[in-house]
Backbone as CSV, one residue per row, in Angstrom:
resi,resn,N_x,N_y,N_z,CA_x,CA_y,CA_z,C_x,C_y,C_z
1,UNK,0.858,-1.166,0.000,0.000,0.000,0.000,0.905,1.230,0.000
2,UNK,0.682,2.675,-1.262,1.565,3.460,-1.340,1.300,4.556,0.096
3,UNK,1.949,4.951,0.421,1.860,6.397,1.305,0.809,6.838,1.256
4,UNK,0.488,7.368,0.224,-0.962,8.224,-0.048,-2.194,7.472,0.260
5,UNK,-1.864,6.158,0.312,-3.005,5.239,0.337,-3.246,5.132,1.761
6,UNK,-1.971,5.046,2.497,-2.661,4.836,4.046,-3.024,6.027,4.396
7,UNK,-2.615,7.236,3.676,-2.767,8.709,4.133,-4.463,8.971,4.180
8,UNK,-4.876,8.190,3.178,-6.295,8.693,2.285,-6.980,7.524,3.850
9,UNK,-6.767,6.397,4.185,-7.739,5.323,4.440,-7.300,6.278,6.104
10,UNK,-6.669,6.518,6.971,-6.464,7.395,7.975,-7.255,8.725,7.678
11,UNK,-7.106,9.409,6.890,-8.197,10.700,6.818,-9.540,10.101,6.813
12,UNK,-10.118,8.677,6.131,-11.332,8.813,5.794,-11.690,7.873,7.235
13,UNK,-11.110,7.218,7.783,-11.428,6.619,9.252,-11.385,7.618,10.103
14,UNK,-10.881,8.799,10.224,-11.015,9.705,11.186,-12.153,11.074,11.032
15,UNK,-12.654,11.083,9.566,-13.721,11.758,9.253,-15.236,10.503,9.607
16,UNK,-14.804,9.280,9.139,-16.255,8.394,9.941,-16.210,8.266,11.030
17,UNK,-15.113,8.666,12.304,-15.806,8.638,13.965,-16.192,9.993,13.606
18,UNK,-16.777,10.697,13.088,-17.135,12.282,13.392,-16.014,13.320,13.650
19,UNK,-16.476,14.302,13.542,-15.862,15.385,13.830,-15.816,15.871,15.075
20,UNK,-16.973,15.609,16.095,-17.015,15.665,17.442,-15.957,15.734,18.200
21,UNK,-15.154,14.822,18.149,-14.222,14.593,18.442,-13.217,16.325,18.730
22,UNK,-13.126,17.398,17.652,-12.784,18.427,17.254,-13.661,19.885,17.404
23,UNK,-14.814,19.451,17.996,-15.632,20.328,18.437,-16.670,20.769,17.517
24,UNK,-16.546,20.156,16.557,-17.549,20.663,15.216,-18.570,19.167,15.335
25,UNK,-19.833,20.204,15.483,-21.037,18.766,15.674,-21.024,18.196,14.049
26,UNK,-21.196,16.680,14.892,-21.771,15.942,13.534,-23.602,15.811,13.924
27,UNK,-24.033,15.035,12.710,-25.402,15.447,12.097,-25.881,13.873,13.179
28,UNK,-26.856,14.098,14.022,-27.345,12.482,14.564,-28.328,12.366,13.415
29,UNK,-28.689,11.090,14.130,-29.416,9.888,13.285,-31.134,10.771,13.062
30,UNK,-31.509,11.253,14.281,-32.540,12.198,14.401,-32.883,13.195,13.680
31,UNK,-31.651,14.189,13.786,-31.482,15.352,12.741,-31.548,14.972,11.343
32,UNK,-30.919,13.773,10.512,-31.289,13.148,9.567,-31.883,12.902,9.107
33,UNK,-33.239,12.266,9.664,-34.511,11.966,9.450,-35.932,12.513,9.711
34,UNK,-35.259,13.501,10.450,-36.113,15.013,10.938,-36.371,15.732,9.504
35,UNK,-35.132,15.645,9.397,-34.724,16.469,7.695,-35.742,15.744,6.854
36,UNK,-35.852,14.050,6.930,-36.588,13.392,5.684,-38.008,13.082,5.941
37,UNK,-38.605,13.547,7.150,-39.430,13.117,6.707,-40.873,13.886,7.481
38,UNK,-40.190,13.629,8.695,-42.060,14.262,10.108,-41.406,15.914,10.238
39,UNK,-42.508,16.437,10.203,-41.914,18.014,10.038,-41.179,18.289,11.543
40,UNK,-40.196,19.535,11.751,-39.562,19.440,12.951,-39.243,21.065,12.637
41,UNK,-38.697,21.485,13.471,-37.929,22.613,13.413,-37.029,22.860,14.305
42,UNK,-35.441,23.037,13.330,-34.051,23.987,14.074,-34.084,25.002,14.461
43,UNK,-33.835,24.948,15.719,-33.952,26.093,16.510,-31.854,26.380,16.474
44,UNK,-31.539,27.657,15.746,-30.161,27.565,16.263,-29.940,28.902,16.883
45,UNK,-29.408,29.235,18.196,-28.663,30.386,18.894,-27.838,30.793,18.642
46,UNK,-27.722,31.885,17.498,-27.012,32.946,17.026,-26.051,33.402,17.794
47,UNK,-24.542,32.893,18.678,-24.104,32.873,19.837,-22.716,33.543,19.607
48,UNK,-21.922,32.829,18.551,-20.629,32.930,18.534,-19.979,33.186,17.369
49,UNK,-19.174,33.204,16.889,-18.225,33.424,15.862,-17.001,32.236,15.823
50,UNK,-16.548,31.570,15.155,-15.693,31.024,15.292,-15.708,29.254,15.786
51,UNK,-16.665,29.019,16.361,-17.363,27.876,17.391,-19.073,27.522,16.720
52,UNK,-19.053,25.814,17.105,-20.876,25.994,16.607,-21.769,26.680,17.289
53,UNK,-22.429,27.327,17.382,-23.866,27.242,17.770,-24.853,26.788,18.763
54,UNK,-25.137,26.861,19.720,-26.188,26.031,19.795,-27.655,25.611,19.218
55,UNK,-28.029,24.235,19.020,-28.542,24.017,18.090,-30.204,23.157,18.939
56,UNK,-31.024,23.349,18.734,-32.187,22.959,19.472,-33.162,21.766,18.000
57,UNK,-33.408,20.647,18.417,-34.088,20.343,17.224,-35.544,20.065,17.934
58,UNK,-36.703,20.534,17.524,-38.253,20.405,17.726,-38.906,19.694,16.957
59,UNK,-39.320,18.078,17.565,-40.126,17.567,17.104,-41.331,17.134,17.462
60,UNK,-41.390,17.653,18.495,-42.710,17.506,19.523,-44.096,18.166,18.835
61,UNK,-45.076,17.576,18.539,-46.124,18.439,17.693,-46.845,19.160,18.478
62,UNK,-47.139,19.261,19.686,-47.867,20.164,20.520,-46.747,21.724,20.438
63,UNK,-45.210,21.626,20.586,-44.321,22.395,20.596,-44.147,23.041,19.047
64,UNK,-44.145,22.092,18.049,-44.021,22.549,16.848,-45.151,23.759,16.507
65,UNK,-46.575,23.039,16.879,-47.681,23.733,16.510,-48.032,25.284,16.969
66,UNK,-47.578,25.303,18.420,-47.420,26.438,18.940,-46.467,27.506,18.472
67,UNK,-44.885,27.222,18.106,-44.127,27.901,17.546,-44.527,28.758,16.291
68,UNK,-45.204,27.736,15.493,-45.407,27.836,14.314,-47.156,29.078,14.098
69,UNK,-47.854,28.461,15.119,-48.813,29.818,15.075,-48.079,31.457,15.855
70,UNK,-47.627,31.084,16.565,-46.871,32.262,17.137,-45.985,33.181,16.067
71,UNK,-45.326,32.260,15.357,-44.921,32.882,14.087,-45.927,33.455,12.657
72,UNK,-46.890,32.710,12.616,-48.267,33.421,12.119,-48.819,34.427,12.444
73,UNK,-48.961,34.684,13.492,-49.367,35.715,14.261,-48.686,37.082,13.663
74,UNK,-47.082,36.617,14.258,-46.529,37.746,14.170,-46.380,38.771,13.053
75,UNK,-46.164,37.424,11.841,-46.382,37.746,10.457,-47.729,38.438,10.111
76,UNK,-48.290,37.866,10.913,-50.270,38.519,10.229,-50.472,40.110,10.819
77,UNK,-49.831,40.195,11.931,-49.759,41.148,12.975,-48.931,42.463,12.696
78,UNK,-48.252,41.911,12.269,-47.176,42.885,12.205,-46.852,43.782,11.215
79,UNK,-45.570,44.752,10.797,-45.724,45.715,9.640,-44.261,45.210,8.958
80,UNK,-44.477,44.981,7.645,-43.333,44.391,7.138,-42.591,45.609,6.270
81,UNK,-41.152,45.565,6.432,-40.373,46.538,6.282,-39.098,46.056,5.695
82,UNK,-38.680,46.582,4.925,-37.226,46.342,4.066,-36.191,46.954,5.045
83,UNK,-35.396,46.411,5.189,-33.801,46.399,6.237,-32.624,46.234,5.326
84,UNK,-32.188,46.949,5.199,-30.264,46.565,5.082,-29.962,45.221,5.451
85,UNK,-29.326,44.697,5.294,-28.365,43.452,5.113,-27.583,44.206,6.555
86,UNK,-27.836,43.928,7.634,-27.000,44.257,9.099,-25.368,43.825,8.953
87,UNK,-24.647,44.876,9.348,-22.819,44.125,9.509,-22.933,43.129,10.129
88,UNK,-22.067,42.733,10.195,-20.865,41.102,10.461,-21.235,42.176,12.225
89,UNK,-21.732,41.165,13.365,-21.163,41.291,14.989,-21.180,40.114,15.779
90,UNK,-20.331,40.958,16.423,-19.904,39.848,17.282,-20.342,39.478,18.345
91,UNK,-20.842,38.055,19.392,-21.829,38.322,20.168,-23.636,37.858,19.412
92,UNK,-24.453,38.014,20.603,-25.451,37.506,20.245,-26.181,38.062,18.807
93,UNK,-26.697,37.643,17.755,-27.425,38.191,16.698,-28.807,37.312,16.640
94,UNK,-29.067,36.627,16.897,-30.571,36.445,17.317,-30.903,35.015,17.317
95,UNK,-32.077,34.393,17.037,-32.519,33.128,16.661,-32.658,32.680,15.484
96,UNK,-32.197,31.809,15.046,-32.598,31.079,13.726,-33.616,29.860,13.359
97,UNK,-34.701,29.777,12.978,-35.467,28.857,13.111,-35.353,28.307,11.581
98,UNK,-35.324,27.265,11.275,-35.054,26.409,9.628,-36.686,25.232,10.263
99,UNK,-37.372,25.488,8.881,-38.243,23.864,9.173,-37.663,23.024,8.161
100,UNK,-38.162,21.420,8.846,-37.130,20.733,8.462,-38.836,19.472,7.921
101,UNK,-38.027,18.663,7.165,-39.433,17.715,7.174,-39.489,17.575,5.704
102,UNK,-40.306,16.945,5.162,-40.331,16.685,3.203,-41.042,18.285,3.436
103,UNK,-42.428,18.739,3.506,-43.224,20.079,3.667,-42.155,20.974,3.569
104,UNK,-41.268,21.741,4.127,-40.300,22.241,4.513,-39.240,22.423,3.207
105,UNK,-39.263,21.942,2.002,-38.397,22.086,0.971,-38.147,23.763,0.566
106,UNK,-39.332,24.229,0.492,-39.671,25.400,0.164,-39.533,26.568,0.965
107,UNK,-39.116,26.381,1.962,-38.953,27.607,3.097,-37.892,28.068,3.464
108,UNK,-37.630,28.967,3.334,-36.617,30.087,3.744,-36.222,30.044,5.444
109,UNK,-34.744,29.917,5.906,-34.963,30.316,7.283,-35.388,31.493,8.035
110,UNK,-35.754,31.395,9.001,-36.043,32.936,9.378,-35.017,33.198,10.698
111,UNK,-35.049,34.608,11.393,-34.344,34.512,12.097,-34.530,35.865,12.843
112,UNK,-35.080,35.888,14.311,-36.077,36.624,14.719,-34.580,37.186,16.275
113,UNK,-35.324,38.197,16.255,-34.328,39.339,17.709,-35.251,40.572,18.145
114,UNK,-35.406,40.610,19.582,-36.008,41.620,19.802,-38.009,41.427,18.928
115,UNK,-37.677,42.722,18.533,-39.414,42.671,17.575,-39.499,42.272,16.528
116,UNK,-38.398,42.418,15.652,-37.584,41.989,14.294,-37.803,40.340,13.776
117,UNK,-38.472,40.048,12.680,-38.268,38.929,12.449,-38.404,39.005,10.777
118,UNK,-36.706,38.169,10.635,-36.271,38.207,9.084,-36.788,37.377,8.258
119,UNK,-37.384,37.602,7.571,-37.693,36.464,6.549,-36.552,36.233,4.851
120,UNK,-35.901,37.200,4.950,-34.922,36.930,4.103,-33.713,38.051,4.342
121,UNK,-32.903,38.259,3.535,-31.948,39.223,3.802,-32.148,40.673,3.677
122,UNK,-33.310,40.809,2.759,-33.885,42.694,3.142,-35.654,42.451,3.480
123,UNK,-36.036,41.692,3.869,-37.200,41.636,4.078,-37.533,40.871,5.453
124,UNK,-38.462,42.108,6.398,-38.582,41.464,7.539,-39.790,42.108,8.011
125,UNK,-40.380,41.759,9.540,-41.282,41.999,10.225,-41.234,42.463,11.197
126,UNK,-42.075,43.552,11.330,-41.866,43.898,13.313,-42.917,44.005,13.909
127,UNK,-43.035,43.668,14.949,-43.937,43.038,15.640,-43.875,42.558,16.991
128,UNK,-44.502,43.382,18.108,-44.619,43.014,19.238,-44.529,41.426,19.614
129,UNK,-44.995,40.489,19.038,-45.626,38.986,19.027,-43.954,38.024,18.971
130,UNK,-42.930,39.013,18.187,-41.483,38.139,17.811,-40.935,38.055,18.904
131,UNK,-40.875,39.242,20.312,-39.962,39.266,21.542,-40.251,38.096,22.339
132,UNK,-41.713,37.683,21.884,-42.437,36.384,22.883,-41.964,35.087,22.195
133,UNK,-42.032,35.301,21.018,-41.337,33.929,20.043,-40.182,34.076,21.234
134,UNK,-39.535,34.870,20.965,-37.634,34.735,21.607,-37.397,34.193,22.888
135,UNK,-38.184,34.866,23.841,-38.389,34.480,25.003,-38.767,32.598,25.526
136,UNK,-39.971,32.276,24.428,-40.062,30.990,24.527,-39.095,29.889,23.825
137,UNK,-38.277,30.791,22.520,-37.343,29.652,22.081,-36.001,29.811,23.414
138,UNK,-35.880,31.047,23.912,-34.613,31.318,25.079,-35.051,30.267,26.074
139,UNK,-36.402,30.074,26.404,-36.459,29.162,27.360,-36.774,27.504,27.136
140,UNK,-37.045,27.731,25.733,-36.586,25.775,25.666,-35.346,25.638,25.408
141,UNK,-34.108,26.876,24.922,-32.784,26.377,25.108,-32.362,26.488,26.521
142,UNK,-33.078,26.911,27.072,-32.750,26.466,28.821,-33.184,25.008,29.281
143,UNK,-34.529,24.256,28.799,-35.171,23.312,29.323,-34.021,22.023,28.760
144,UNK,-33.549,22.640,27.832,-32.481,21.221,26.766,-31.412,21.938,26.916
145,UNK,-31.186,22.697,27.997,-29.526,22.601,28.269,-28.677,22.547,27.409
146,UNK,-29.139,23.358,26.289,-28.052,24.122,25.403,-27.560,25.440,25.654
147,UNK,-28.463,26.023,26.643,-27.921,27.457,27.084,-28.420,27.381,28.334
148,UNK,-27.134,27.883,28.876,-26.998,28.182,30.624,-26.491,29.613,31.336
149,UNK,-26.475,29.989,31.954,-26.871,30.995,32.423,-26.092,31.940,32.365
150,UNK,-24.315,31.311,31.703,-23.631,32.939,30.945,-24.293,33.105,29.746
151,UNK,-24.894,31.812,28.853,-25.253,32.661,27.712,-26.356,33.372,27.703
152,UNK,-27.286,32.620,28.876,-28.348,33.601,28.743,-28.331,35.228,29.262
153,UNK,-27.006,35.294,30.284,-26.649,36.790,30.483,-26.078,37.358,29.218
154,UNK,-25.435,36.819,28.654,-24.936,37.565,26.911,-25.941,38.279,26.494
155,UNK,-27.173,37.144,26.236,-28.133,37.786,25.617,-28.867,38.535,25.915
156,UNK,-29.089,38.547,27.144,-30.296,39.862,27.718,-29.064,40.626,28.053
157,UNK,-28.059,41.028,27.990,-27.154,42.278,27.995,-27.036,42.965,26.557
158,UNK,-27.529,42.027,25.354,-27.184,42.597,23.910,-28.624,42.500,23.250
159,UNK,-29.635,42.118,23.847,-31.081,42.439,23.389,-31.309,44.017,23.337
């Protein structure tokens, strides 16, 4: 076996235990099939620079259903307004919600802060109804212990 060959079969055995290993999440079996098939939604915390994310996945349909009218609401509710493309910061920049599921092909992520909720890169919503979205996705990343109590001081210091 030449050099390159054990080089290649060592890179590709150390990319199949995951990346975990290195601090960069790999994809579970869940998230996978979340993606293919029962609708779900990524919840990710807009946290850091440099590092992942924290990442929330919702598949609970009593939880889904609620999110998802709350986000109706806000949209129905609210006054939609063209925004600038915001700079590059550092520190908290908001929530990201992606639906995931076959339904879900077609949808844009959104990604909600404060009253503000983006539906694309110059098009967004404001709306009293988004601070309550935030509040309830801030507190199921508390219930799943993806965010603890420096990040949640980050964020209510940069809200």
């Amino acid at each position: 076996m030449s050099r390159h060959s054990i080089h290649a079969v060592f890179l590709c055995g150390a990319l199949g235990l995951g990346l975990g290993l290195s601090g960069v999440p790999t994809a579970s079996a869940a998230d996978v099939q979340a993606e293919q098939s029962q609708p779900a939604l990524r919840v990710t915390y807009l946290l850091y620079s440099g590092r992942p994310n924290p990442v929330v996945l919702v598949t609970d349909p009593a939880q889904l259903r609620a999110i998802e009218e709350q986000i109706e609401r806000a949209l129905a509710s609210g006054e939609r307004v063209t925004k600038a493309e915001s700079h590059a910061v550092l520190g908290y920049t908001g929530i990201q919600i992606e639906r995931l599921g076959a339904s879900a092909r077609s949808s844009a992520p959104l990604v909600l802060r404060g009253d503000l909720l983006r539906t694309s890169s110059s098009q967004a919503t404001v709306s009293r109804d988004v601070a309550g979205i935030e509040n309830l996705l801030l507190q199921l990343g508390r219930e799943q212990k993806v965010l603890g109590d420096a990040e949640l001081s980050v964020i209510r210091q940069t809200r």
